[in-house]
Structure formats: structure tokens, C-alpha cells
C-alpha positions in Angstrom: 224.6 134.7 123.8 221.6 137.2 123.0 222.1 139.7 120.0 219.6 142.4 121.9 220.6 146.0 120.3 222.8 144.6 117.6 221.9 147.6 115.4 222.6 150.8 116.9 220.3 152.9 114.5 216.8 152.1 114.0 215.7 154.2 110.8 212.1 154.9 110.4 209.7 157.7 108.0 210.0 160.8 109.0 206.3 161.4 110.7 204.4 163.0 108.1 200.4 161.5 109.2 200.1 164.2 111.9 196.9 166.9 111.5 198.3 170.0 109.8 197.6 172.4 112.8 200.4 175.4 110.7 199.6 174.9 107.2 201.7 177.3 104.8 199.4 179.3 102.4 201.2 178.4 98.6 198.6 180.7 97.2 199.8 183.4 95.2 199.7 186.4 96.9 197.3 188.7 96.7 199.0 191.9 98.0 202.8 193.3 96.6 205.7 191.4 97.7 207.7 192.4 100.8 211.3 194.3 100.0 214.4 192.8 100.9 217.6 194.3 100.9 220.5 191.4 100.6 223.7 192.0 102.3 226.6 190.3 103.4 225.1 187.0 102.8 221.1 187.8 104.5 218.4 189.3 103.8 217.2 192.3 105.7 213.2 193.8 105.7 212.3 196.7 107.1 210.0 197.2 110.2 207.1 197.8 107.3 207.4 194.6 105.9 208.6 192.6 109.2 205.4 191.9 110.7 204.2 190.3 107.3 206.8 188.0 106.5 206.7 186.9 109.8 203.1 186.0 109.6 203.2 184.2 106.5 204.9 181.5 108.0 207.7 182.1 110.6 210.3 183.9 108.9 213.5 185.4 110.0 214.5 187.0 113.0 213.9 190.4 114.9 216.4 192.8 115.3 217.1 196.1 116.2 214.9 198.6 114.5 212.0 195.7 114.5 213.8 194.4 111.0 213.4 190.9 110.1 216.7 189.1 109.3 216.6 186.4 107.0 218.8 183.1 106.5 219.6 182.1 102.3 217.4 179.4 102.8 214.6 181.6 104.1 215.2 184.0 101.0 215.2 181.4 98.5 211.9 180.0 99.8 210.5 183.2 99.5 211.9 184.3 96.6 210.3 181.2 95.3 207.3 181.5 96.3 207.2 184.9 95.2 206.4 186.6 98.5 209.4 189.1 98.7 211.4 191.3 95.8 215.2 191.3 96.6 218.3 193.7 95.7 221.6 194.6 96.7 221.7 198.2 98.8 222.5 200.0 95.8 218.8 198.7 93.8 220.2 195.6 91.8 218.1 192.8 91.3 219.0 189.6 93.9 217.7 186.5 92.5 218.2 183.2 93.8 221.3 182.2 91.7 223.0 185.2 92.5 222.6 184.1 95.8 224.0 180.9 95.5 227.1 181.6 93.7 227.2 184.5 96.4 228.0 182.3 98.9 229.1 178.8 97.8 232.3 179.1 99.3 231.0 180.2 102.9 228.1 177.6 102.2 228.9 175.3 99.1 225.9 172.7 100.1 223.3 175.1 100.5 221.3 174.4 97.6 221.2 170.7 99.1 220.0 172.6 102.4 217.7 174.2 100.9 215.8 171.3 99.3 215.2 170.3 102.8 214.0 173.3 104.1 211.7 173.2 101.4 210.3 169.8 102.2 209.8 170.5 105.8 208.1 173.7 104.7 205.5 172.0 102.5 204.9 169.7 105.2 203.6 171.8 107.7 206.7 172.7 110.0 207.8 175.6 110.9 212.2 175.5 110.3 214.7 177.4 111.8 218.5 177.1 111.7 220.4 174.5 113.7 223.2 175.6 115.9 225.8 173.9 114.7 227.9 170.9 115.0 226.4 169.4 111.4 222.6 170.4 112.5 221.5 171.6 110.2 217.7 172.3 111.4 215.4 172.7 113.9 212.1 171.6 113.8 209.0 172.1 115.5 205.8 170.7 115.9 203.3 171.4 113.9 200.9 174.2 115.7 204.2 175.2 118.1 206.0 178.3 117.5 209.3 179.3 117.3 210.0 181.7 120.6 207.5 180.4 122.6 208.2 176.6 121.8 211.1 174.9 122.2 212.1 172.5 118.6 211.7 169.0 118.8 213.2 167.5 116.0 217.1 168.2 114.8 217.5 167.4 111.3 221.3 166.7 110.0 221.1 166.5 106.5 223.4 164.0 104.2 224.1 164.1 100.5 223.3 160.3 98.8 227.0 158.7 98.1 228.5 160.9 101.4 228.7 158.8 104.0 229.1 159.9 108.0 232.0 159.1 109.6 231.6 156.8 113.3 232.9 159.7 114.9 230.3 162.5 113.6 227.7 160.1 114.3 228.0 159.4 118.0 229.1 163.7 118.1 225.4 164.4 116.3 223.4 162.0 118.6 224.8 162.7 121.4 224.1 166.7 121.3 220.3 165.3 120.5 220.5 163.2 123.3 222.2 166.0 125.6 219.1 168.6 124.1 216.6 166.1 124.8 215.6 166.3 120.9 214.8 163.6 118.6 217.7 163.2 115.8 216.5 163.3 112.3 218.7 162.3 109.0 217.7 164.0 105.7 218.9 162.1 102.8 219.1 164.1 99.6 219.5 161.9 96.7 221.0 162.9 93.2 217.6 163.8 91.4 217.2 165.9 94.7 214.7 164.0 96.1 215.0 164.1 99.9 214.2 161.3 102.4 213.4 161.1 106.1 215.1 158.7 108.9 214.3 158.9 112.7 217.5 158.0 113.9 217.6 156.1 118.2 220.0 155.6 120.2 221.3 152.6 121.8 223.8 151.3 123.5 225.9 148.0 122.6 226.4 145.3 125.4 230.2 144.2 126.4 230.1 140.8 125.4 233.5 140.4 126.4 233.2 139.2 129.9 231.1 136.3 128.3 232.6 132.7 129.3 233.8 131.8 126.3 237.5 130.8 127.3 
């Protein structure tokens, strides 16, 4: 009897050895930061400051009036790296704690999603937000960009001590599969360190016709 496929997930680094065709600048910056007005959980900046943050690495989406919306994660990275100055509409001060305890009930991991989005940042991808059903990201290749490239990586990201059930496992690789995307785990562990796994797919042989009676 042949034990072919008796694991179905083969785990291996994420791929980091690729050339850096997008490279983020972690300068400091040289010119004022961008304004962001914070508002029902996002960050909006105005056509003015738009074209900018989207240029330095990205950031956010276009909407109507040519504003850039932003995602929490998006904000705290940039509020991080000191690219953009944040307050409510009426001029108070927005800082990355007040954002956090802004929304950990709508989004009570998000600090743990944001350590990813950090990591993928610093290694040369450009991130955008995963469309649900526990993606978490989308991930592109380095060089490609988001709206005239399609993502190649989904990242579902895990807490260390959390384990996924059987059930969301086969529901997260099969909408890879179905999305022709390869399936990536992000494990963040309890100093916050994150780790990497390629996860494939494969499918267990029915051993139970075998003559064994």
C-alpha cells in the first residue's frame, strides 16, 4: 500500500530571495506629512495629498473627489512611519492607539493584522485587503501593481496557540484554488514575531477499495 500524499499541507518559507523590483523608501521624509481626516473607522486624504500617498508605496483607494481612502492597517503604517498627520473632523489628534481601541470590537485582531502588513511591507510587497472569508491579504509581486496586476499570493493570518478548524481549512484553500492564487499562512507568535508558510493542496487517495478483506 503506497503512502503517496499522506500529508495534505506542505509548509515551506515564505519567498523572500526574490530581487526587490518595489522597494519602500523608510527614509524619513523630507517634505510635511500628508493630512488625514479619520472617520468611521478610515482614513480619508484629500485630492492634494492623494497622489502622494499613493506614490510612496501603494496606498489606499480612489474615490469620488480623487480622495484616497485608507484601511487601519494602512493608517498605522503610515502613521508609523511618519508619512501622514491624522485627526478626527473636528481637529483632534488620531494616533495609532486611538485607533485601535476605536475599533477592537469591529476588528479586535487588528493589531495582529497589522504586524503582518508590516512585514510584507518591509519586504518589498505591495498589500491590499483580502476579500473575505478569513483572507486576510492580497499580495502581489514585487514590481506588479495593484489595478493593473492581478495579486498572487492570499495571505490568511493565524495567532500562535489558535488553531484552524478542518472545516476553515479546506473553505480557505479552496477559494485559492478557485482564484487561481497561491495560499499563504502568516503565523504571529506571542512576542509578535510573524512567520511564513506556503500552504499546497492535495488530495488524499481512497484506500478503502484496497483488498484487504
Amino acid at each position: 500500500m503506497s503512502d503517496e500524499n499522506d500529508d495534505p499541507l506542505e509548509q515551506e518559507e515564505f519567498d523572500d530571495n526574490q530581487e526587490d523590483l518595489f522597494e519602500e523608501d523608510t527614509s524619513e521624509p523630507e517634505e510635511e506629512p500628508s493630512s488625514v481626516i479619520y472617520e468611521k473607522g478610515r482614513g480619508y486624504a484629500a485630492s492634494s495629498d492623494a497622489d502622494r500617498l499613493s506614490q510612496q508605496g501603494f496606498y489606499g483607494t480612489r474615490i469620488e473627489g480623487n480622495r484616497l481612502e485608507l484601511e487601519p492597517v494602512e493608517l498605522l503604517h503610515l502613521i508609523e512611519r511618519k508619512r501622514v498627520t491624522v485627526t478626527t473632523p473636528v481637529g483632534d489628534e488620531v494616533t495609532s492607539d486611538y485607533i485601535i481601541s476605536d475599533l477592537i470590537e469591529e476588528e479586535p485582531d487588528l493589531w495582529v493584522s497589522y504586524l503582518v502588513f508590516r512585514d510584507l511591507r518591509s519586504r518589498g510587497y505591495a498589500v491590499r485587503k483580502g476579500f473575505g472569508r478569513g483572507i486576510g491579504f492580497r499580495v502581489y509581486a514585487r514590481g506588479d501593481r495593484p489595478g493593473t496586476a492581478n495579486a498572487k499570493e492570499l495571505v490568511y493570518v493565524l495567532k500562535e496557540g489558535i488553531p484552524i478548524s478542518l472545516s476553515d481549512l479546506d473553505l480557505v484553500t479552496q477559494t485559492a484554488s478557485s482564484a487561481r492564487k497561491n495560499l499563504v499562512f502568516a503565523l504571529v507568535d506571542q512576542n509578535g514575531e510573524v512567520n511564513f508558510y506556503k500552504v499546497a493542496q492535495s488530495t488524499l487517495r481512497d484506500l478503502s477499495g484496497d483488498d484487504n478483506e
